[in-house]
Each structure stands twice: as structure tokens, then as C-alpha cells.
C-alpha positions in Angstrom: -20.0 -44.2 -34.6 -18.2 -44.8 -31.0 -20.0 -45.8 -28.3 -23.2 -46.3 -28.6 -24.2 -48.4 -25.5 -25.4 -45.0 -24.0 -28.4 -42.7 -25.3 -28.1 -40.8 -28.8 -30.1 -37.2 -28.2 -31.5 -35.6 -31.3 -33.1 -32.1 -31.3 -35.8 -31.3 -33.6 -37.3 -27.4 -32.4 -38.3 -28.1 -29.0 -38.7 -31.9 -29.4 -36.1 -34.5 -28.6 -36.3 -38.3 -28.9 -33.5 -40.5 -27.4 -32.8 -43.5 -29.3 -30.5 -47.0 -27.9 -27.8 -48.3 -29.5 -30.0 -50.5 -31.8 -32.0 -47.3 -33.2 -34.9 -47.5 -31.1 -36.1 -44.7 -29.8 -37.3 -44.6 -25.8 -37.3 -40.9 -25.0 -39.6 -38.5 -26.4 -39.8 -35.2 -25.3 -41.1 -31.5 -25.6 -38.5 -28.9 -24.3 -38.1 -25.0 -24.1 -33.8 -24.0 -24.7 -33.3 -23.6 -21.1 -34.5 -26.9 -20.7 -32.5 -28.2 -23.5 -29.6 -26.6 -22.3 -30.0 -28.2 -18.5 -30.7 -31.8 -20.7 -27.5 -31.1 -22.1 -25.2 -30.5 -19.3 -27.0 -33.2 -17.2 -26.6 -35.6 -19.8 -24.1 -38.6 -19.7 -21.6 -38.2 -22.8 -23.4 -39.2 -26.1 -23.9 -38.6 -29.6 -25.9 -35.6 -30.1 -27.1 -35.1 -34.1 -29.1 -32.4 -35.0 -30.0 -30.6 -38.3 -27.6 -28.2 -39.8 -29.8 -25.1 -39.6 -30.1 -22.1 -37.7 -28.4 -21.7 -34.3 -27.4 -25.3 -34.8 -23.7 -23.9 -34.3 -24.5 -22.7 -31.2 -26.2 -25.9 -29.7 -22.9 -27.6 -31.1 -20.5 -25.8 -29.5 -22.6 -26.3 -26.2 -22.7 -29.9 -26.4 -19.5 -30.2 -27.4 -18.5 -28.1 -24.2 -20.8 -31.0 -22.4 -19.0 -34.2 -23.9 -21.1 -35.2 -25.7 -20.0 -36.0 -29.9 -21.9 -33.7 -32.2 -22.9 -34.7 -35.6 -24.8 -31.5 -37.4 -26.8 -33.0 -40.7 -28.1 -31.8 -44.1 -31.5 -31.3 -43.8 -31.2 -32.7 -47.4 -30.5 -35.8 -46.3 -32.4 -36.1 -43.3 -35.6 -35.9 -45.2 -35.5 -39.6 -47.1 -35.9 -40.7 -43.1 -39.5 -39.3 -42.4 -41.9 -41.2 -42.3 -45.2 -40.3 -44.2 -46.2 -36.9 -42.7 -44.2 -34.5 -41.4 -44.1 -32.9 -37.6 -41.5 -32.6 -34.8 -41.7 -36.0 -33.5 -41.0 -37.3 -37.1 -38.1 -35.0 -37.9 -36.2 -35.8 -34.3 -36.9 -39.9 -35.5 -35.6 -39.3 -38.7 -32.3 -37.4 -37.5 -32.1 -40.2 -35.6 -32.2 -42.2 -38.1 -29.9 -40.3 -40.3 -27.5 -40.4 -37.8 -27.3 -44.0 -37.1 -26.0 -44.4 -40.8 -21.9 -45.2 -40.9 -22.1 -43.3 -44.2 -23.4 -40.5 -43.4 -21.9 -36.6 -44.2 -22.2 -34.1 -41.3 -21.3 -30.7 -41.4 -18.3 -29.2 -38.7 -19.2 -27.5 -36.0 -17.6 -24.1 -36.5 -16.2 -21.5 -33.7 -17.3 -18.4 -32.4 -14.6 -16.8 -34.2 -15.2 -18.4 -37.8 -19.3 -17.5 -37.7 -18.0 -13.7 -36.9 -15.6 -14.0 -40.3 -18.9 -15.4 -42.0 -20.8 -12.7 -40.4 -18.7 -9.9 -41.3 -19.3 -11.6 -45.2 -22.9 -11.9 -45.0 -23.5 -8.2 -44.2 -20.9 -7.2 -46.6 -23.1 -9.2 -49.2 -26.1 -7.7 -48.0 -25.4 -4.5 -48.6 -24.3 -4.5 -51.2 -27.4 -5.6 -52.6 -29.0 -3.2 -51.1 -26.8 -0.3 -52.9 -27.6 -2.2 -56.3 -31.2 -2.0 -55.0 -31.0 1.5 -54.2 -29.4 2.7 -57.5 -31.6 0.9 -59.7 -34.5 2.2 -58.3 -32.9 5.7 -58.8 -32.5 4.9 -62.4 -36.0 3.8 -62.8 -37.5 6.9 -61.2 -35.5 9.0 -63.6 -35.8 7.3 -66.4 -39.7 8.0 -65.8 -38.9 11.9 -66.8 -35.9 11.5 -69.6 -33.2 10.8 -67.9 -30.8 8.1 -68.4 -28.3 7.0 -66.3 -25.5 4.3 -67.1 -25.0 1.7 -64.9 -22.7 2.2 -61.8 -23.2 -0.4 -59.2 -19.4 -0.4 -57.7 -19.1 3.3 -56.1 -21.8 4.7 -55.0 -20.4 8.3 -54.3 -19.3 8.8 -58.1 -23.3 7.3 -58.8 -24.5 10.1 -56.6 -22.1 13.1 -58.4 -23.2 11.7 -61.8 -27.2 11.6 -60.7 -26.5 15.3 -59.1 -24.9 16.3 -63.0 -28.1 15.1 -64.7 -31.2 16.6 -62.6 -32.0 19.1 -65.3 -35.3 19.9 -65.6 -37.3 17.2 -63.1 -39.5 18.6 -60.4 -38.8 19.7 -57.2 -40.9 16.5 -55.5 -38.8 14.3 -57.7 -35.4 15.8 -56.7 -36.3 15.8 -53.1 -36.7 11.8 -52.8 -33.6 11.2 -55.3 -31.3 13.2 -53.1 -33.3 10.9 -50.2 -32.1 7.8 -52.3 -28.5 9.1 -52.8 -28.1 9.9 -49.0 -28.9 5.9 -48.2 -26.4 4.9 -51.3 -23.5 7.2 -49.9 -24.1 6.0 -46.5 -24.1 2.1 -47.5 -21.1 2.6 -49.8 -19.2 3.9 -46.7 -20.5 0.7 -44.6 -18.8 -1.7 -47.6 -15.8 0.3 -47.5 -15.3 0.0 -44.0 -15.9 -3.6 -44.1 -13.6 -4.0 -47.5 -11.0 -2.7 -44.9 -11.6 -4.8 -41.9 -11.5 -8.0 -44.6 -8.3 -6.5 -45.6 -7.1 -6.0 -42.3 -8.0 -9.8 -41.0 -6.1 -11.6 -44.1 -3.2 -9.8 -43.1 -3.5 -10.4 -39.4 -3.9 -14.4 -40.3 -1.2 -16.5 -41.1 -3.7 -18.8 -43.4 -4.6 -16.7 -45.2 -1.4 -15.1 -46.4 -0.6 -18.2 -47.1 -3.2 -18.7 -49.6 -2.5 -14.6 -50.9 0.9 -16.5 -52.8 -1.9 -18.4 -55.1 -2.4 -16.3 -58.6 -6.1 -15.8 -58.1 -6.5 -15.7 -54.6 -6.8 -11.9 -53.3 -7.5 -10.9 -49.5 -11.6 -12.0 -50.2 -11.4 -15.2 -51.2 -8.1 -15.8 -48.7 -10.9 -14.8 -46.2 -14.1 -16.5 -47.3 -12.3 -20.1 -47.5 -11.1 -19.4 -43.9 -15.1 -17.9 -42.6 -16.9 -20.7 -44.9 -14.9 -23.7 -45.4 -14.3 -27.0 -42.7 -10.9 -27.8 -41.9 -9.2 -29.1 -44.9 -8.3 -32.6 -43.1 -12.1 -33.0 -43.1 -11.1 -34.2 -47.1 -9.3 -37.5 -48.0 -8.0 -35.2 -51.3 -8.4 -32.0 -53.1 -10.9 -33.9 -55.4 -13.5 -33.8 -52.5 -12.6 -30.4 -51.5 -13.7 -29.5 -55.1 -16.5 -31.2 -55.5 -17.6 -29.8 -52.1 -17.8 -26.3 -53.6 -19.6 -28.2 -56.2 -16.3 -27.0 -59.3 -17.4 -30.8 -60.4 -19.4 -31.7 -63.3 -22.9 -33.1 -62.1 -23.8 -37.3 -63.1 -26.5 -38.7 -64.1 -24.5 -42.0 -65.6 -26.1 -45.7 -65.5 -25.9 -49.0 -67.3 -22.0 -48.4 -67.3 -22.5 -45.2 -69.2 -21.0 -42.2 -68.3 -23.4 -38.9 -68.4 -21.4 -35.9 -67.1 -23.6 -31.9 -67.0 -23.0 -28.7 -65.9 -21.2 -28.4 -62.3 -23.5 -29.3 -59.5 -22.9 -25.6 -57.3 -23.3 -27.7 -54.6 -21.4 -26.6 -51.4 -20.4 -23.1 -50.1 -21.4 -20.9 -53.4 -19.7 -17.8 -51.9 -16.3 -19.3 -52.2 -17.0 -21.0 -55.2 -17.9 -17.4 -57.0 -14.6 -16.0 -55.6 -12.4 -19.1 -57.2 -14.4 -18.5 -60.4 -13.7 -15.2 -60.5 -10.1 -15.0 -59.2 -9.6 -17.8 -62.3 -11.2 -15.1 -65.1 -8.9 -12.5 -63.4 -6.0 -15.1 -64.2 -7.1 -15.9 -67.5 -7.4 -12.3 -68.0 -4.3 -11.4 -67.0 -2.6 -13.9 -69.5 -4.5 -12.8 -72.5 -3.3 -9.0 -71.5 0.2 -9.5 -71.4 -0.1 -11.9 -74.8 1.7 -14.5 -73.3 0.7 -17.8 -70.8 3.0 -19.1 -68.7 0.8 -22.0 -67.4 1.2 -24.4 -70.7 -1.9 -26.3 -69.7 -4.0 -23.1 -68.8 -2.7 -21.9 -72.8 -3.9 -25.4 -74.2 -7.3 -25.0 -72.6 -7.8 -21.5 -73.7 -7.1 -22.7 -77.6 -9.7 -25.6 -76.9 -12.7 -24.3 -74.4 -14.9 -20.9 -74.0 -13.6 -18.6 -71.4 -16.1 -19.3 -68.8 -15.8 -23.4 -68.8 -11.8 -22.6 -69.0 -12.4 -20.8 -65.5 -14.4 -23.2 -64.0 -11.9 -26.1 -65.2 -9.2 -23.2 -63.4 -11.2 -22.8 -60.2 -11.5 -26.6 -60.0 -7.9 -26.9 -60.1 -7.4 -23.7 -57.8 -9.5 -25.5 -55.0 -7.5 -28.8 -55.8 -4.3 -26.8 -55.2 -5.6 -24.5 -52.0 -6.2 -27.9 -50.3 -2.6 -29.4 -51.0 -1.4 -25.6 -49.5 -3.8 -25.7 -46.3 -3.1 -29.5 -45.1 1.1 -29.2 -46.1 1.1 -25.4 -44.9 2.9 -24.7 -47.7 3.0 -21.8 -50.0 2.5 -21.8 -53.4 4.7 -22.9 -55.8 4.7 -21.0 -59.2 5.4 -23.1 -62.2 6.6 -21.3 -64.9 7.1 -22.7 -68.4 10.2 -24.1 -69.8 
């Protein structure tokens, strides 16, 4: 853990505790963020641990501008450490604690940069949501007076045309607040196109991610998404913890020797795992269209497994292979059957 003969901070809200370098804590303390921020810069260079929540980024980077080490933690695994009840002076003891432990997984303090790519992800997501929301309410309200509308959640402007088509006889009331519902769809289907392009747009702009482009499977969203969401990929030993980061590993629950092995855990960053899944279907799609699969162990799989557990078992392997490509800078090597 370094040198621990000076003060650990931990942040918990507004309180901090400072604990020695035997785990016993001699500072306790309520602060407002200026105050935090002045502790901070006025500090001698420590370990600094705080929970991996909001804005705990952006007290990272600060501290880490400060000299001090930063360790961000799972609030997962911070809660064994309190003690009976819960409050602010608990939680700061127990990250304390947490962070005392040799063993113990942080998270990386990301860049400005990388929390904009996230960003940029997030609101994509969001609206999108919002344009399924939108359109299914339209298709309720219309169902309400005989018409039926199929489902079209990936354009909204071909949505709105086919609505427009089917009005027929509904009232005047009712038309008014559909065309009201359509307006929001067009204007949120713009906003996702416009952000489809800037995605674009930045994985051709980075070098990474162009890199990653040469995997079958890998398109400019996912190229992007592992660059936004995921640590450096020397934070892994192997491609085996990269994997089972995104949680692409089967879950345990094995003892007395026996091994016990369920469905994948969906641990880690699920964004990224959903892309790899998918860009795997597209692959195994791909091969069952042109009849023939050059990837002899995708081809046994496929004669063995379901679809969906051949993706997965695909998308572990992807994420295996992504890591090998990220820490050797290398592109990818296709493999083609003999």
C-alpha cells in the first residue's frame, strides 16, 4: 500500500476520518467541498480512498493533482466494514478499513476526456429510451380507438409517417396530442442521429479504437464504449480478468471440491458487455448467411450450443482477444480455416 507512516484521508459526504498507519483512526471531521478541497491541497501526500460513486472522479482527479494516491472503492465491498448501524462516521471508518486491505479492488480514476465519451453514451442511451417511451405510449393511445400500429422503435420519422397514414377516423382531441407525441419523437430521433455521428466521428479520430474496428464484431459503438467505460487494459494480469470483469464468465457457487458453475455473473460495465454480445450474434449471423464458417471452433459450437450461449461463449472470447490487441497494440489477426 506504500507509505503509510503518514495519514490515510477517507471521504464519506461531508465527513472524513484520518486513520495511522496501524488502522486507527485520529481524525474525524465534518466538512463542506470547499473545505474538502482546501484539506486536500493542504494535505501532506497520502492515500486518499473514497467510494466509487458520484463525483468520486472528480475528487480523484483533484487529489491526484495534490499528491496524494487515490484508491476509489465498490461500495459493494465497503459495506462488510460497517459496523452495526449505519451513518457518515461509520461509512468514512469502514472505507478506511476497506482500504487498509492488500487485497482489495479499486476502481481507476478516469479523465476528463473518458467521463465526456461516457457522457456522450449515457445521453445517447437515454434517449433512446425516451423515443421507445414516446412511441409506445402512441401506440397505446391509438390502440384505445382501433388502431394498431406495428412496432417501430429504430426510426422515429418513418414511425411518425406510418402514425400520420393510419389517423382515419379518431377525433380531433386525439389527433392533436398524437401529432404532440410525434413532434417530441422526430425531435429525439434527430438528437440520436446527431450523436450516432459524433460516435462515428470519434472512433475515427482515435487510433484505439480503429484498432479495435479490425475485430469481426467490433463496429464504431463498441470500439467506443470500451475506450469511454473500460480501465486501461494493463489494469488486468490477462484477458481472463478482462472477461470476467464485464462479467462474460459463468457465476460459482462450488464447495467441498465440487465445481458448481451458473449463468454469467453481468458483473462489470453491462454497456460494453451488451455490445460484445451483440457484435458476437452479428458474427454468428453473418456465418449462418453466407452457409459457410470460417472460424472451425465458432462452427463446432454452433453444432453443439443454442445461439445465445454460442454468443456469450463468442463475446467471452472477443473480450479475451480485445485485451491481447489493447496491451500489444496490435491489430487483429484473422484466422481463416485450412
Amino acid at each position: 500500500m506504500g507509505d503509510l507512516s503518514q495519514p490515510s484521508l477517507e471521504c464519506a459526504r461531508a465527513y472524513i476520518c484520518g486513520a495511522d498507519k496501524e488502522c486507527y483512526v485520529n481524525l474525524r471531521q465534518k466538512l463542506t467541498r470547499p473545505q474538502f478541497q482546501k484539506v486536500l491541497s493542504d494535505l501532506p501526500p497520502c492515500i486518499v480512498a473514497m467510494e466509487a460513486c458520484g463525483s468520486a472522479h472528480h475528487w480523484g482527479r483533484i487529489a491526484q493533482a495534490a499528491g496524494h494516491e487515490v484508491r476509489l472503492i465498490p461500495a459493494l465491498y465497503v459495506k462488510p466494514f460497517v459496523k452495526r448501524h449505519k451513518n457518515d462516521a461509520l461509512d468514512a471508518e469502514a472505507i478506511a478499513e476497506a482500504a487498509s486491505r492488500p487485497s482489495m479492488r479499486t476502481v481507476a480514476v478516469k479523465d476528463e476526456e473518458q467521463q465526456a465519451q461516457a457522457m456522450l453514451f449515457r445521453t445517447r442511451e437515454m434517449f433512446v429510451r425516451q423515443r421507445t417511451q414516446l412511441i409506445n405510449a402512441v401506440r397505446a393511445h391509438l390502440a384505445e380507438y382501433g388502431i394498431v400500429l406495428p412496432q417501430q422503435r429504430r426510426n422515429g420519422r418513418l414511425f411518425a409517417e406510418r402514425c400520420r397514414a393510419e389517423f382515419g377516423t379518431a377525433p380531433e382531441a386525439v389527433i392533436s396530442m398524437v401529432e404532440a407525441y410525434l413532434r417530441q419523437i422526430e425531435a429525439v430521433d434527430r438528437e440520436v442521429a446527431e450523436l450516432d455521428v459524433k460516435i462515428k466521428k470519434g472512433a475515427l479520430r482515435n487510433a484505439d479504437a480503429r484498432r479495435l474496428q479490425t475485430m469481426p464484431g467490433i463496429g464504431p459503438m463498441s470500439a467506443m464504449a470500451i475506450q469511454a467505460f473500460c480501465p486501461p487494459a494493463q489494469n488486468f494480469r490477462k484477458g481472463r480478468d478482462f472477461a470476467a470483469w464485464l462479467g462474460l464468465v459463468p457465476r460459482q457457487h462450488s464447495t467441498g471440491g465440487k465445481d458448481r458453475l451458473g449463468r454469467i455473473t453481468k458483473m462489470g460495465q453491462r454497456d460494453v458487455r451488451k455490445l460484445l454480445i451483440i457484435g458476437a450474434m452479428s458474427v454468428i449471423s453473418a456465418s449462418e448467411r453466407k452457409g459457410r464458417c470460417e472460424d472451425l471452433w465458432l462452427a463446432h459450437m454452433l453444432e453443439k450450443r443454442p445461439r445465445m450461449v454460442v454468443a456469450v461463449a463468442l463475446a467471452n472470447r472477443m473480450a479475451r482477444r480485445l485485451w491481447a490487441m489493447m496491451t500489444k497494440e496490435q491489430d487483429y489477426e484473422i484466422q481463416v480455416a485450412a
